[in-house]
BAFI-3210 file (N, C-alpha, C; in Angstrom, 3 decimals, decimal comma, padded with zeros to 6 digits):
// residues 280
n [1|2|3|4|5|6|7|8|9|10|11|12|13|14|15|16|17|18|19|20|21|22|23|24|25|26|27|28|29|30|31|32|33|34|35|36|37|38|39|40|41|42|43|44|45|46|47|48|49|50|51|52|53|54|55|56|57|58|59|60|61|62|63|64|65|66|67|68|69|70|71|72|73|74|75|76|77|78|79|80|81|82|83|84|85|86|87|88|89|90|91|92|93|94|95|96|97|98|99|100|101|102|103|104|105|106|107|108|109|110|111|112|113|114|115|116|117|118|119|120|121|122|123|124|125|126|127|128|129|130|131|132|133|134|135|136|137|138|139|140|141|142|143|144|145|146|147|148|149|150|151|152|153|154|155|156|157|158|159|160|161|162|163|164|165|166|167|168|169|170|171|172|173|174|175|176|177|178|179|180|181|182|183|184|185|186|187|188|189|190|191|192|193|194|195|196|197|198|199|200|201|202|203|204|205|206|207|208|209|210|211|212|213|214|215|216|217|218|219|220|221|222|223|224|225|226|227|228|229|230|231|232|233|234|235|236|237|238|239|240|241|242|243|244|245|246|247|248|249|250|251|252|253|254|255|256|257|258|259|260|261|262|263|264|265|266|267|268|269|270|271|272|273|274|275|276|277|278|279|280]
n.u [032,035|031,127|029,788|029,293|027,127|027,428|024,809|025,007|026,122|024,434|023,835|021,820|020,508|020,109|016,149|014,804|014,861|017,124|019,983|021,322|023,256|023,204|020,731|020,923|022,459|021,278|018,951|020,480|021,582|018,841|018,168|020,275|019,659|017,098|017,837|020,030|018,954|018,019|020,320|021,994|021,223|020,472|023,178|024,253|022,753|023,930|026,378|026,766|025,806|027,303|030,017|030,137|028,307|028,051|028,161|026,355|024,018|023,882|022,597|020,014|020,030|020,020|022,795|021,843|022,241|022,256|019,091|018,034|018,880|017,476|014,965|015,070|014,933|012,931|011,282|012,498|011,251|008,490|006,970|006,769|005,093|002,756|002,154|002,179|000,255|-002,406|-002,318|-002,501|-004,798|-006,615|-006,366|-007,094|-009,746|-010,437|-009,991|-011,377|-014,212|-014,445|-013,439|-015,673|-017,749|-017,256|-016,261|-018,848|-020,181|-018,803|-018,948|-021,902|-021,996|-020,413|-021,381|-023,999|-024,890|-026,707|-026,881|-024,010|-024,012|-025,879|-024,102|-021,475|-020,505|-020,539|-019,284|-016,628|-016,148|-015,714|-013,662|-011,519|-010,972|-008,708|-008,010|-006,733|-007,587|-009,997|-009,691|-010,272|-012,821|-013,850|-012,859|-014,399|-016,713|-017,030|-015,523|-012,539|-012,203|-011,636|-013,731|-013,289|-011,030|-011,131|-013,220|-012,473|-009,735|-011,672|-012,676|-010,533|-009,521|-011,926|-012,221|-009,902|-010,731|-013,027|-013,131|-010,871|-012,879|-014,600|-013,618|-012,269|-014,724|-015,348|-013,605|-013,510|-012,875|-014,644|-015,334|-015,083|-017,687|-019,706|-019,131|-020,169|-022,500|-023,879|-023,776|-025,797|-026,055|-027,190|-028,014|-026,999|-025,767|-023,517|-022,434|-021,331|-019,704|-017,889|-018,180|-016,832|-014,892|-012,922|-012,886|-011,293|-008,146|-007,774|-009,703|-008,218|-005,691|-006,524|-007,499|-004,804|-003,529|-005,797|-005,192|-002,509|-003,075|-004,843|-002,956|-000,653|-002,850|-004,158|-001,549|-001,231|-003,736|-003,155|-001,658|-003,036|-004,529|-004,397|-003,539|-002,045|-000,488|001,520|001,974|001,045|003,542|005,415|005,170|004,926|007,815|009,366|008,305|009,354|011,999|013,512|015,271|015,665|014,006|012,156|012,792|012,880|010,001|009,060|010,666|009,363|006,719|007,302|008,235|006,420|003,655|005,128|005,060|002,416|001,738|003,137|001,848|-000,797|000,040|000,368|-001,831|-003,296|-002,026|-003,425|-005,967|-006,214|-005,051|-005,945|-004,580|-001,981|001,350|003,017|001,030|000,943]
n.v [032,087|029,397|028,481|025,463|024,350|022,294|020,501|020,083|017,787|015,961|014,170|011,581|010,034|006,788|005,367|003,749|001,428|002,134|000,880|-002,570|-002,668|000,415|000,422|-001,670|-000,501|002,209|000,492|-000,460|001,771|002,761|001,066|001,253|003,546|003,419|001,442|002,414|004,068|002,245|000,006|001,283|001,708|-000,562|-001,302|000,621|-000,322|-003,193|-002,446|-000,121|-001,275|-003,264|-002,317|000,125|000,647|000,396|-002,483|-002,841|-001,388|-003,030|-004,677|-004,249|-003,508|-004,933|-006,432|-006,387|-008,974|-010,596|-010,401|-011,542|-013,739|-014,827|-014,485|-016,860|-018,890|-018,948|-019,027|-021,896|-023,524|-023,202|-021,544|-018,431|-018,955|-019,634|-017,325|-015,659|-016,393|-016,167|-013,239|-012,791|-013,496|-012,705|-009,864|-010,074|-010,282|-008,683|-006,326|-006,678|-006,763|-004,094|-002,933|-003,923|-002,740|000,121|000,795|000,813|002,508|004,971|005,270|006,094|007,692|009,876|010,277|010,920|014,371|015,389|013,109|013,220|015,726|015,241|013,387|014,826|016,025|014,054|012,388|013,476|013,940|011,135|010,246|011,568|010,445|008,296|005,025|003,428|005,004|004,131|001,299|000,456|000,969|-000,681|-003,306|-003,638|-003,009|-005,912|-007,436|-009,366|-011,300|-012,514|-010,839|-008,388|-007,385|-007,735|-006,300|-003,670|-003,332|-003,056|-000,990|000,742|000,641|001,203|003,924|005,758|004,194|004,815|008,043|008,185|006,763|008,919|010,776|009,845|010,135|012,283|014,176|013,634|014,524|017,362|017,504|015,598|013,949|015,899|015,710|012,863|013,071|014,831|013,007|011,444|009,875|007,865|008,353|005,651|004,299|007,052|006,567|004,216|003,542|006,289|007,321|005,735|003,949|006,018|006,612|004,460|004,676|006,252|004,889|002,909|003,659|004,450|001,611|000,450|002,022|001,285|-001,484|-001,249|000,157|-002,032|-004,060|-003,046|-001,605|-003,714|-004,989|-003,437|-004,124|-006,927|-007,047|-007,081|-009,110|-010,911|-014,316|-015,235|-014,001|-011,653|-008,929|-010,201|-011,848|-009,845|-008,326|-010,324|-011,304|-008,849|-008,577|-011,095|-010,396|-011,312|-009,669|-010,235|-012,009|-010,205|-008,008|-009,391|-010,348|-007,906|-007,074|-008,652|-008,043|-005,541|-006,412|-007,953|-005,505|-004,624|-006,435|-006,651|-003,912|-004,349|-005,732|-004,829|-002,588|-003,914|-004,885|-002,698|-001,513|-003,668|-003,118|-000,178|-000,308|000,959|003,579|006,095|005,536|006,779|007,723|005,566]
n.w [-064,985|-063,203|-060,086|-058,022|-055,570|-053,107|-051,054|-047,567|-045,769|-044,284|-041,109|-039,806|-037,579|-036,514|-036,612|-033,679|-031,128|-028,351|-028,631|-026,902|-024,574|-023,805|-022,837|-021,105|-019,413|-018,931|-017,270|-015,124|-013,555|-012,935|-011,281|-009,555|-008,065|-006,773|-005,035|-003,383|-001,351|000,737|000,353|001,855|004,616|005,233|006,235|007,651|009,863|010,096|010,549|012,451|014,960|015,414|015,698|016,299|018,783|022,485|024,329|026,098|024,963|022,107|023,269|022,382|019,999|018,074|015,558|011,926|010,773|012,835|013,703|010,842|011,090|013,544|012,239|010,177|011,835|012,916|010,616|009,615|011,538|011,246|013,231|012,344|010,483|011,418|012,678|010,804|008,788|010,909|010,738|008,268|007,366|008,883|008,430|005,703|005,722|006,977|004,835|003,061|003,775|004,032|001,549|-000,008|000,998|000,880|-001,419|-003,559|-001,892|-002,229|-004,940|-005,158|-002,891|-004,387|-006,980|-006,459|-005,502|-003,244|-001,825|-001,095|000,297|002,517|004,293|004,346|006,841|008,984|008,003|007,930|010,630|011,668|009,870|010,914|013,387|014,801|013,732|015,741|018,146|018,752|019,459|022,653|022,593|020,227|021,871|024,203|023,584|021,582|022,466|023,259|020,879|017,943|016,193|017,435|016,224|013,560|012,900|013,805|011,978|009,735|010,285|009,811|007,010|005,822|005,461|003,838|001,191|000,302|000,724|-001,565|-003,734|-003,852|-004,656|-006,589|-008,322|-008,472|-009,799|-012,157|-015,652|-016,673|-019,604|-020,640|-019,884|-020,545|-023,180|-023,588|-022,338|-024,605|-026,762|-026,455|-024,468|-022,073|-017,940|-016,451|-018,581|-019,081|-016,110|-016,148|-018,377|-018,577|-016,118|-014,331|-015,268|-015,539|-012,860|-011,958|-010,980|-009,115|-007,051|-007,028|-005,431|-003,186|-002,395|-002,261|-000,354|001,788|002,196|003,074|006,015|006,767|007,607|009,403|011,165|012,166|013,190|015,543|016,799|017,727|019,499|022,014|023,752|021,850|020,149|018,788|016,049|013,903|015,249|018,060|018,125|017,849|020,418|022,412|022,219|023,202|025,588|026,934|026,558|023,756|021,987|018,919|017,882|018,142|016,836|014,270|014,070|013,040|010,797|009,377|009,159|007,498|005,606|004,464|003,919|001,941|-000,446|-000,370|-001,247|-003,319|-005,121|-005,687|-006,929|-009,660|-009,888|-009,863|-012,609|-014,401|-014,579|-015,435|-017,863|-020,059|-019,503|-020,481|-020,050|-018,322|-016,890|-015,341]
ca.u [032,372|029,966|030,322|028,339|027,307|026,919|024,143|025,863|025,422|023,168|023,745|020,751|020,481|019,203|015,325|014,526|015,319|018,264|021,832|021,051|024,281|022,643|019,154|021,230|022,936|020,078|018,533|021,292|021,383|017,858|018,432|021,366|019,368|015,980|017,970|020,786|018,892|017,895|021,627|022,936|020,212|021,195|025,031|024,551|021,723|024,471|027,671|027,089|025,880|028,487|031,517|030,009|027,910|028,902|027,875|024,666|023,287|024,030|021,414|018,504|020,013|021,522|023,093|020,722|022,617|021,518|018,057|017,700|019,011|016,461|013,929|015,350|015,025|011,200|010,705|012,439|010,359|006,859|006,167|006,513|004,303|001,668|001,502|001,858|-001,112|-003,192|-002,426|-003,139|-006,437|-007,522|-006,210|-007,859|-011,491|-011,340|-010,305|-011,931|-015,457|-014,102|-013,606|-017,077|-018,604|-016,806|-016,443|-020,332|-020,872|-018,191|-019,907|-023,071|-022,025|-019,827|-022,510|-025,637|-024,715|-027,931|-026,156|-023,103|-024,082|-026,186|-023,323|-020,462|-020,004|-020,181|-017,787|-015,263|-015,531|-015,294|-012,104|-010,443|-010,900|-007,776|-008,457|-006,354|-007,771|-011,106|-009,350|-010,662|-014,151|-014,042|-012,481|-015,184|-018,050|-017,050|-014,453|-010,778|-011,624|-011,520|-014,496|-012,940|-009,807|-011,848|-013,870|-010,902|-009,072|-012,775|-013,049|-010,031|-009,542|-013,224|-012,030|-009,486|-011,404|-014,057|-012,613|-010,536|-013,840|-015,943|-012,828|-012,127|-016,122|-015,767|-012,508|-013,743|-012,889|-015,944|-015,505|-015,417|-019,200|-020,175|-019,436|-020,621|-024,017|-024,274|-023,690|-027,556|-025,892|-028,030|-027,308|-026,616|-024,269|-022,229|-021,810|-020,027|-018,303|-017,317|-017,140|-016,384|-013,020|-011,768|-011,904|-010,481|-007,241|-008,133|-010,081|-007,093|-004,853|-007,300|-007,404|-003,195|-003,551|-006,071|-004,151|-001,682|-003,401|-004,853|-001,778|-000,106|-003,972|-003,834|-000,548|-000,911|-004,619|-002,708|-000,659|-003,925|-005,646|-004,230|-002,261|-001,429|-000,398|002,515|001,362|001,317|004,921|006,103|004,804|005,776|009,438|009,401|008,443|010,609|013,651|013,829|014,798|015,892|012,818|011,060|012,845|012,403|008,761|008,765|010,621|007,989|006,033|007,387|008,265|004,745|003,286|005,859|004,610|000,629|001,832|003,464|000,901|-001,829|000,234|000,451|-003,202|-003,566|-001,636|-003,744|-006,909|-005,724|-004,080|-005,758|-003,974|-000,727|002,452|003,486|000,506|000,438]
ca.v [030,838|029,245|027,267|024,393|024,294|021,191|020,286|020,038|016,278|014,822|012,701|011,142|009,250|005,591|005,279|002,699|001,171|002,262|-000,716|-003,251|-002,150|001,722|000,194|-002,128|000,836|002,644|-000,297|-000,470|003,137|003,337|-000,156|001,394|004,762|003,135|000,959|003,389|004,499|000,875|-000,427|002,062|001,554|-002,002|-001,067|001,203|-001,572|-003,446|-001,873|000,708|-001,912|-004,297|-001,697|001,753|000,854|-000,469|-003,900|-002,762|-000,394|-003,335|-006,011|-003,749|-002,833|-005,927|-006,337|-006,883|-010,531|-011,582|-010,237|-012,420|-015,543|-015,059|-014,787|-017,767|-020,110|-018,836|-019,808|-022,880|-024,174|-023,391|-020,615|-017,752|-019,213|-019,468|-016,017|-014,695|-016,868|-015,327|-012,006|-012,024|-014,429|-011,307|-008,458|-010,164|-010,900|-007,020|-005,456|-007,412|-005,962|-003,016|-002,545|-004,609|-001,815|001,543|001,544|001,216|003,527|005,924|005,792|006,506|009,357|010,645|010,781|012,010|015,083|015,449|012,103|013,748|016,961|014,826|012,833|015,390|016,238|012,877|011,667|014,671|013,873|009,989|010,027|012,280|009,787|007,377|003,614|002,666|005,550|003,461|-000,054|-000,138|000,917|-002,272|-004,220|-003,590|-004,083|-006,824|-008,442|-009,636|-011,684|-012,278|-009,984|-006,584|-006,638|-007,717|-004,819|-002,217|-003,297|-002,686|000,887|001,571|000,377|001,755|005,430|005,567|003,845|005,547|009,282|008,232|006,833|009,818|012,319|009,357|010,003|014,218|014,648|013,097|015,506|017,419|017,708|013,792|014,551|016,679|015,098|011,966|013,655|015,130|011,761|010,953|008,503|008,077|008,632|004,560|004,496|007,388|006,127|002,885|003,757|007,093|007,777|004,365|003,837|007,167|006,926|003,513|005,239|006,911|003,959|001,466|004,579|003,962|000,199|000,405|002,789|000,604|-002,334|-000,892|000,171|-003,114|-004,626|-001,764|-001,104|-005,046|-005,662|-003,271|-005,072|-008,082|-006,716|-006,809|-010,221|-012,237|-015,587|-015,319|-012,862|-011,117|-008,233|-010,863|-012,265|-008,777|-007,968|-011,271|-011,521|-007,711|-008,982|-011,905|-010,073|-011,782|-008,855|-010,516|-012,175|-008,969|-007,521|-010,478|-010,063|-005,993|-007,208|-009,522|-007,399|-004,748|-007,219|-008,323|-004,397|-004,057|-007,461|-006,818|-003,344|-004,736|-007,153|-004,402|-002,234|-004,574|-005,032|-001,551|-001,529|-004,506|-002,637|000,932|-000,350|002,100|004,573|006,198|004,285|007,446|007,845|004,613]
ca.w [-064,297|-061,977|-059,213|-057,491|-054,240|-052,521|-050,145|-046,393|-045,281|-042,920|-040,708|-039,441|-036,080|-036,401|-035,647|-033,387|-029,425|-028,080|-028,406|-025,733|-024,184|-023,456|-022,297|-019,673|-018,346|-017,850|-016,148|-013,950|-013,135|-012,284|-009,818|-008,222|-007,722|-006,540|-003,964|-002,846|000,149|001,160|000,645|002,609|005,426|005,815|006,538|008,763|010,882|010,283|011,213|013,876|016,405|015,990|015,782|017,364|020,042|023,120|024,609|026,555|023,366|021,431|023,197|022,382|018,925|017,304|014,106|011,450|010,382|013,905|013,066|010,003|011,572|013,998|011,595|009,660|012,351|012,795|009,166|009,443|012,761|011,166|013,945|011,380|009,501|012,071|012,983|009,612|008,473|011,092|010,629|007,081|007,394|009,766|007,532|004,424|006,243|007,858|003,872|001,814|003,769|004,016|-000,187|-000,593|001,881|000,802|-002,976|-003,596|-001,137|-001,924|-006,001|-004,776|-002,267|-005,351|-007,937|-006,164|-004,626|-002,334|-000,524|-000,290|001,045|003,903|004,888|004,437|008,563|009,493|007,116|008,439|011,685|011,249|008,846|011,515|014,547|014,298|014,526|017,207|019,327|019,296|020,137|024,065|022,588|019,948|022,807|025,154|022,380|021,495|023,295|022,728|020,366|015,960|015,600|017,591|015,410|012,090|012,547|013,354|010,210|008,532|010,257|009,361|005,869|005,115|005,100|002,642|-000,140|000,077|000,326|-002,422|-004,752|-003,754|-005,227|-007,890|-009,055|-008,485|-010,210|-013,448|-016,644|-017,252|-021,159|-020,838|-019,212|-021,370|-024,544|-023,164|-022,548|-025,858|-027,461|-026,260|-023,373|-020,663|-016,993|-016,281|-019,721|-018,681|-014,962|-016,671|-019,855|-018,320|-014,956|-013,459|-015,630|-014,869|-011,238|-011,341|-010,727|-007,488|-006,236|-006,586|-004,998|-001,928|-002,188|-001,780|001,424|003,011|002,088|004,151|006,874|007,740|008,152|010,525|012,227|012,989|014,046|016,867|017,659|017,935|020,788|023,239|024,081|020,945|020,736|017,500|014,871|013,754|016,498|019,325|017,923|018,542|021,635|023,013|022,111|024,093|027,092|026,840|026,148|022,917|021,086|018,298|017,523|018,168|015,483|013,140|013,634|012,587|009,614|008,328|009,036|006,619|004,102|003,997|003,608|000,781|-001,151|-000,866|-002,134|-005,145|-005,816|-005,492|-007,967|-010,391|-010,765|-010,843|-013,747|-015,041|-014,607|-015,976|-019,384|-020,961|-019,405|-020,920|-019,302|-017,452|-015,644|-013,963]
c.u [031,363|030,418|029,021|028,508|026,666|026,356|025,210|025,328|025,328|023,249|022,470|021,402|019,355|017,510|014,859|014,906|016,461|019,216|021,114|022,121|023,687|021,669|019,868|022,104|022,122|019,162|019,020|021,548|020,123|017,683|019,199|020,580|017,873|016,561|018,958|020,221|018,749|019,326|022,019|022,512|020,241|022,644|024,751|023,555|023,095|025,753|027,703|026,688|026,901|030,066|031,244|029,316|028,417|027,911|026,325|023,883|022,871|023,184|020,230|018,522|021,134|021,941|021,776|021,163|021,906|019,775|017,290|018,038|017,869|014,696|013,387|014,938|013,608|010,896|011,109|010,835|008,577|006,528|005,955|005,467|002,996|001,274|001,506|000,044|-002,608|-003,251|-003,227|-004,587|-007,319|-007,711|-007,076|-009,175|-011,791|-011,337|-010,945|-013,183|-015,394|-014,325|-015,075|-018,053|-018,585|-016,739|-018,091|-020,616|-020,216|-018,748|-021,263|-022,967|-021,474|-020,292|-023,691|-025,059|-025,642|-026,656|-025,141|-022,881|-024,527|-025,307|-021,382|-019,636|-019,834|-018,935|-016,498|-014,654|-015,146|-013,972|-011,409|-010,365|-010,000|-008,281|-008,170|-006,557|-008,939|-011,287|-010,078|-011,914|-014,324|-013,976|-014,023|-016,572|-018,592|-016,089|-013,324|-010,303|-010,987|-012,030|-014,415|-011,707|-009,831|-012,279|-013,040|-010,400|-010,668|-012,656|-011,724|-009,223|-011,090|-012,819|-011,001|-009,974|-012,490|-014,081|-012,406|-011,737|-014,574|-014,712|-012,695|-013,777|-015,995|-014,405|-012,659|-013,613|-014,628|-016,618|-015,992|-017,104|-019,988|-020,686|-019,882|-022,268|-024,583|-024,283|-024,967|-027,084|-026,621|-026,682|-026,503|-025,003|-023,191|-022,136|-021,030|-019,446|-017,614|-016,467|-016,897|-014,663|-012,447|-011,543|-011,876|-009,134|-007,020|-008,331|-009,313|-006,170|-005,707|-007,604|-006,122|-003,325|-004,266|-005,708|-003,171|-001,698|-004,153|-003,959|-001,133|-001,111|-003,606|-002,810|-000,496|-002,271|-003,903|-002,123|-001,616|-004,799|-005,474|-003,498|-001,805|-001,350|000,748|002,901|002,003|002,803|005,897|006,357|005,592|007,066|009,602|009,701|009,285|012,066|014,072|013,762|015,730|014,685|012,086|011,181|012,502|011,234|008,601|009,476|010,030|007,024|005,952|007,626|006,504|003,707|004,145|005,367|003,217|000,729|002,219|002,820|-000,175|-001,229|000,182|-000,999|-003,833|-003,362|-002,859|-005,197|-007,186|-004,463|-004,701|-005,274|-002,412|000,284|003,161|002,762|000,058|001,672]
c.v [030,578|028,312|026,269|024,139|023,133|021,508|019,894|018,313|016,587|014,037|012,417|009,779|008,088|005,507|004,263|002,578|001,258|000,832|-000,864|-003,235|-000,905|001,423|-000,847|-001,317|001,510|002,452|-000,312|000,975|003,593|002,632|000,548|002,629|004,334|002,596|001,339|003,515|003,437|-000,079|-000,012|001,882|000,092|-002,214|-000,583|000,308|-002,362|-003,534|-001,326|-000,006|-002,928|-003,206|-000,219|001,844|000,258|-002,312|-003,827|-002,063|-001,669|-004,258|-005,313|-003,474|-003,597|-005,822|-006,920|-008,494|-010,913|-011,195|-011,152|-013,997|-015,700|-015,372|-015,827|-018,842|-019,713|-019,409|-020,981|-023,890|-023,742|-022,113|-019,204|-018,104|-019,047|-018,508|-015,045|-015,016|-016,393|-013,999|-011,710|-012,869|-012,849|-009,759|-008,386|-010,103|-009,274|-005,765|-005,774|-006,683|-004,940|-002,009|-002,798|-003,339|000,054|001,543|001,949|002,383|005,248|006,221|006,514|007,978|010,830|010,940|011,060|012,818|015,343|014,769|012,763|014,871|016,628|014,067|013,221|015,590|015,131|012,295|012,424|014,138|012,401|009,815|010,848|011,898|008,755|005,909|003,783|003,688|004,808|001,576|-000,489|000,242|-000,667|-003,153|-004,302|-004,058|-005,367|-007,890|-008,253|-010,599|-011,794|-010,872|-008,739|-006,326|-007,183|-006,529|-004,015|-002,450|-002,964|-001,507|001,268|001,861|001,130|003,296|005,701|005,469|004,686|007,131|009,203|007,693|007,964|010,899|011,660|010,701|011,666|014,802|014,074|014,449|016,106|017,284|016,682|013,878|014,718|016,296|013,539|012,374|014,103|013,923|010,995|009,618|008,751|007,734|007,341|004,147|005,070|007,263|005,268|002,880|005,172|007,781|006,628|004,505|005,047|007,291|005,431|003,800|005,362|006,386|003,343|002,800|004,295|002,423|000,225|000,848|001,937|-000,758|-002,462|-000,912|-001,012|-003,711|-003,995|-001,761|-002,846|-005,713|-005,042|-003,712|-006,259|-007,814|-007,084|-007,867|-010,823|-013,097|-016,084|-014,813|-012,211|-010,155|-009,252|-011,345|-011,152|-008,233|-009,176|-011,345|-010,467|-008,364|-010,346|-011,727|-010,998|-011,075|-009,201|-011,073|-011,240|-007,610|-008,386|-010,362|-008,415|-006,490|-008,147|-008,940|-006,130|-005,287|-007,824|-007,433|-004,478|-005,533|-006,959|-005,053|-003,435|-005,326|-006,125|-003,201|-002,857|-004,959|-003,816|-001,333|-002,535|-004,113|-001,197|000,787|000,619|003,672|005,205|005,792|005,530|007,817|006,754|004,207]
c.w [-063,191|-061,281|-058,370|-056,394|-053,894|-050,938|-049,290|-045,696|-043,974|-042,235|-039,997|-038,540|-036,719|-035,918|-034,766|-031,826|-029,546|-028,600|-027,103|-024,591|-023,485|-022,507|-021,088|-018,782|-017,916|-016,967|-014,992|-013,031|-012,026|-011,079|-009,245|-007,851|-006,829|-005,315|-003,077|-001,306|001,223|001,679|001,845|004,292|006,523|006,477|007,412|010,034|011,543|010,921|012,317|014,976|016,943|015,910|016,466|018,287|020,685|023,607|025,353|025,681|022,812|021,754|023,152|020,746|018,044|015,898|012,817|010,965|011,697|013,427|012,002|010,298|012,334|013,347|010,422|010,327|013,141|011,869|009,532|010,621|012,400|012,388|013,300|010,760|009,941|012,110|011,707|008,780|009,424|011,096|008,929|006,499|008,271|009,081|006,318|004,605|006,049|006,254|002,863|002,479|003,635|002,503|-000,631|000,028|000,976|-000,750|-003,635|-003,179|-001,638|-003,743|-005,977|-003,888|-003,780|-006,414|-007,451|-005,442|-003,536|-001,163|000,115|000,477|002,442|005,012|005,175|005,860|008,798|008,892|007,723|009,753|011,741|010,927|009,893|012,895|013,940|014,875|015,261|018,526|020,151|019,619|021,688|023,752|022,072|020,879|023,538|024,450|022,306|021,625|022,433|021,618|018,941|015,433|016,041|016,494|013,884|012,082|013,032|012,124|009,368|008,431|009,870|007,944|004,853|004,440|003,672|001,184|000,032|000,096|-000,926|-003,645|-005,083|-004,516|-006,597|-008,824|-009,414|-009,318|-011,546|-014,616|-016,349|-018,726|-021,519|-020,780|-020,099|-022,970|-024,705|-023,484|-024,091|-027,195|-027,428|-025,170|-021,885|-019,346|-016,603|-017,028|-019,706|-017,597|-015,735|-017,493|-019,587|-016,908|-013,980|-013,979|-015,445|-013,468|-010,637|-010,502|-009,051|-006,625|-005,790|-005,503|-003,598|-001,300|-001,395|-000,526|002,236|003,171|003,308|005,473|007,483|008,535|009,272|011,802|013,223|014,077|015,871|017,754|017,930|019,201|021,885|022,609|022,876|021,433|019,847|016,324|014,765|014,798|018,028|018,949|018,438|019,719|022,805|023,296|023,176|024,799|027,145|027,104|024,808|021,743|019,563|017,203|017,480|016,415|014,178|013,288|012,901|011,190|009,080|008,869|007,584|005,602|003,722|003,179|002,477|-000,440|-001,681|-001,589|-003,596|-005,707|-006,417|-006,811|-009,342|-010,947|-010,937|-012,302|-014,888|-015,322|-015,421|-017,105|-020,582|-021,134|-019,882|-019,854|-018,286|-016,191|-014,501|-013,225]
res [x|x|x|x|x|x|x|x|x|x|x|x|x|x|x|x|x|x|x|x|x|x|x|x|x|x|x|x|x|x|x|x|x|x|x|x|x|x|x|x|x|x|x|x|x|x|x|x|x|x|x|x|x|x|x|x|x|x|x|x|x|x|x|x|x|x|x|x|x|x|x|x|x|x|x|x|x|x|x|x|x|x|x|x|x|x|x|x|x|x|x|x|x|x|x|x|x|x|x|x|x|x|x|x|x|x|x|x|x|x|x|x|x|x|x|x|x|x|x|x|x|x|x|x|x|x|x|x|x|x|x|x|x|x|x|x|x|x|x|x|x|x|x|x|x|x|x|x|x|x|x|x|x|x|x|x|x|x|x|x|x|x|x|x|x|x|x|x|x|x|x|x|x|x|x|x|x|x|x|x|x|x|x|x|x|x|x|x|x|x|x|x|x|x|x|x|x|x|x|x|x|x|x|x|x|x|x|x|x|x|x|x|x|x|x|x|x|x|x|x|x|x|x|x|x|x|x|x|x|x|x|x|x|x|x|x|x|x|x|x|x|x|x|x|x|x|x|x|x|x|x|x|x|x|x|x|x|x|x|x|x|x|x|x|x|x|x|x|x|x|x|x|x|x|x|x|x|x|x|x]
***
């Protein structure tokens, strides 16, 4: 007598994108987990000055709703607008030379080593002097006015990019190099089909930072001998006692830094599409 053994079924899992059901839960998951600390951040702005401090705490440390009214009725009246428009007419002048200055330079230090061995100390000690220590030198230079706190946002937007090109250019695979070279590509050919697009990466990673740092280096040039900039909006309200406005300027301020970061990611991305989707 014999018997017949049946194969043990299979089930097999669908191949394909998750149910649109699954994929908006995990959307929502990753939103509530990304803005968790932010939410929470706003409540407590909110709450502990109007219910746990007392009445003199509370005019130095208002609720953030007053905060945003104040900075509502800046926007409406056009004076927001003013001082945001010169801050970022000043931020854009001082990084825009800044990138035009330091990526060149920071390719060139990062592929001839000679250069970079002659300009290694200087560069050290440079990158480890903070702008705003050399504010009353600029000042004195060249006065109080456009062109001391253009050139601080230069010096201090320069460093950044240009660290980050000169490690982009030195952190390049070597195999890449290598088998580049052996391909009969001259030195010109593999600078631009090899080691340019790989230390796009790095570069934009140094663009973002000095991005940043204009905005921040500026606002606190604005504080000394301006009459108009996000900086002077801040400083002003201070002495005023208009600390409502004072805070409404610090948050357009940080909403501003968090914009030209998203903007500046985004063309990373648009520049580094040939990179796999995890590493950008």
């Amino acid at each position: 007598m014999t018997t017949t053994l049946e194969a043990p079924a299979v089930h097999t899992r669908p191949i394909g994108p998750p149910p649109e059901p699954r994929r908006f839960t995990k959307k929502l998951t990753r939103a509530v987990h990304a803005s968790a600390a932010v939410v929470l951040f706003v409540l407590l702005w909110e709450l502990v000055p109007r219910f746990v401090l007392d009445e003199g705490t509370r005019t130095f440390l208002p609720p953030l709703s007053e905060d945003l009214q104040a900075l509502w009725d800046l926007t409406l009246d056009g004076e927001l607008a003013d001082h945001l428009l010169a801050s970022v007419g000043r931020s854009a002048a001082g990084f825009a030379v800044a990138v035009a200055v330091a990526v060149p330079l920071g390719l060139l230090i990062g592929w001839y080593r000679p250069v970079a061995r002659f300009l290694q100390p200087l560069l050290e000690l440079a990158r480890n002097t903070a702008a705003l220590a050399l504010l009353p030198v600029f000042t004195l230079l060249l006065g109080i006015g456009e062109l001391s706190k253009v050139s601080l946002v230069v010096y201090a937007c320069v460093w950044p990019v240009l660290l980050n090109t000169i490690a982009g250019v030195n952190t390049v695979d070597p195999l890449l190099v290598k088998a580049a070279r052996s391909l009969g590509l001259s030195s010109p050919r593999l600078f631009r089909k090899v080691i340019l697009p790989s230390a796009v990466p790095t570069v934009f990673t140094g663009i973002r930072m000095a991005a940043s740092y204009s905005i921040l280096v500026l606002v606190a040039a604005e504080m000394v001998g301006a009459k108009a900039g996000l900086g002077y909006l801040i400083n002003t309200s201070q002495v005023n006692f208009q600390i409502q406005q004072m805070y409404a300027g610090i948050i357009a301020v940080s909403l501003l830094g968090v914009l030209v970061n998203a903007g500046f990611v985004v063309l990373e991305r648009r520049f580094s599409t040939w990179r796999p989707k995890e590493f950008q």
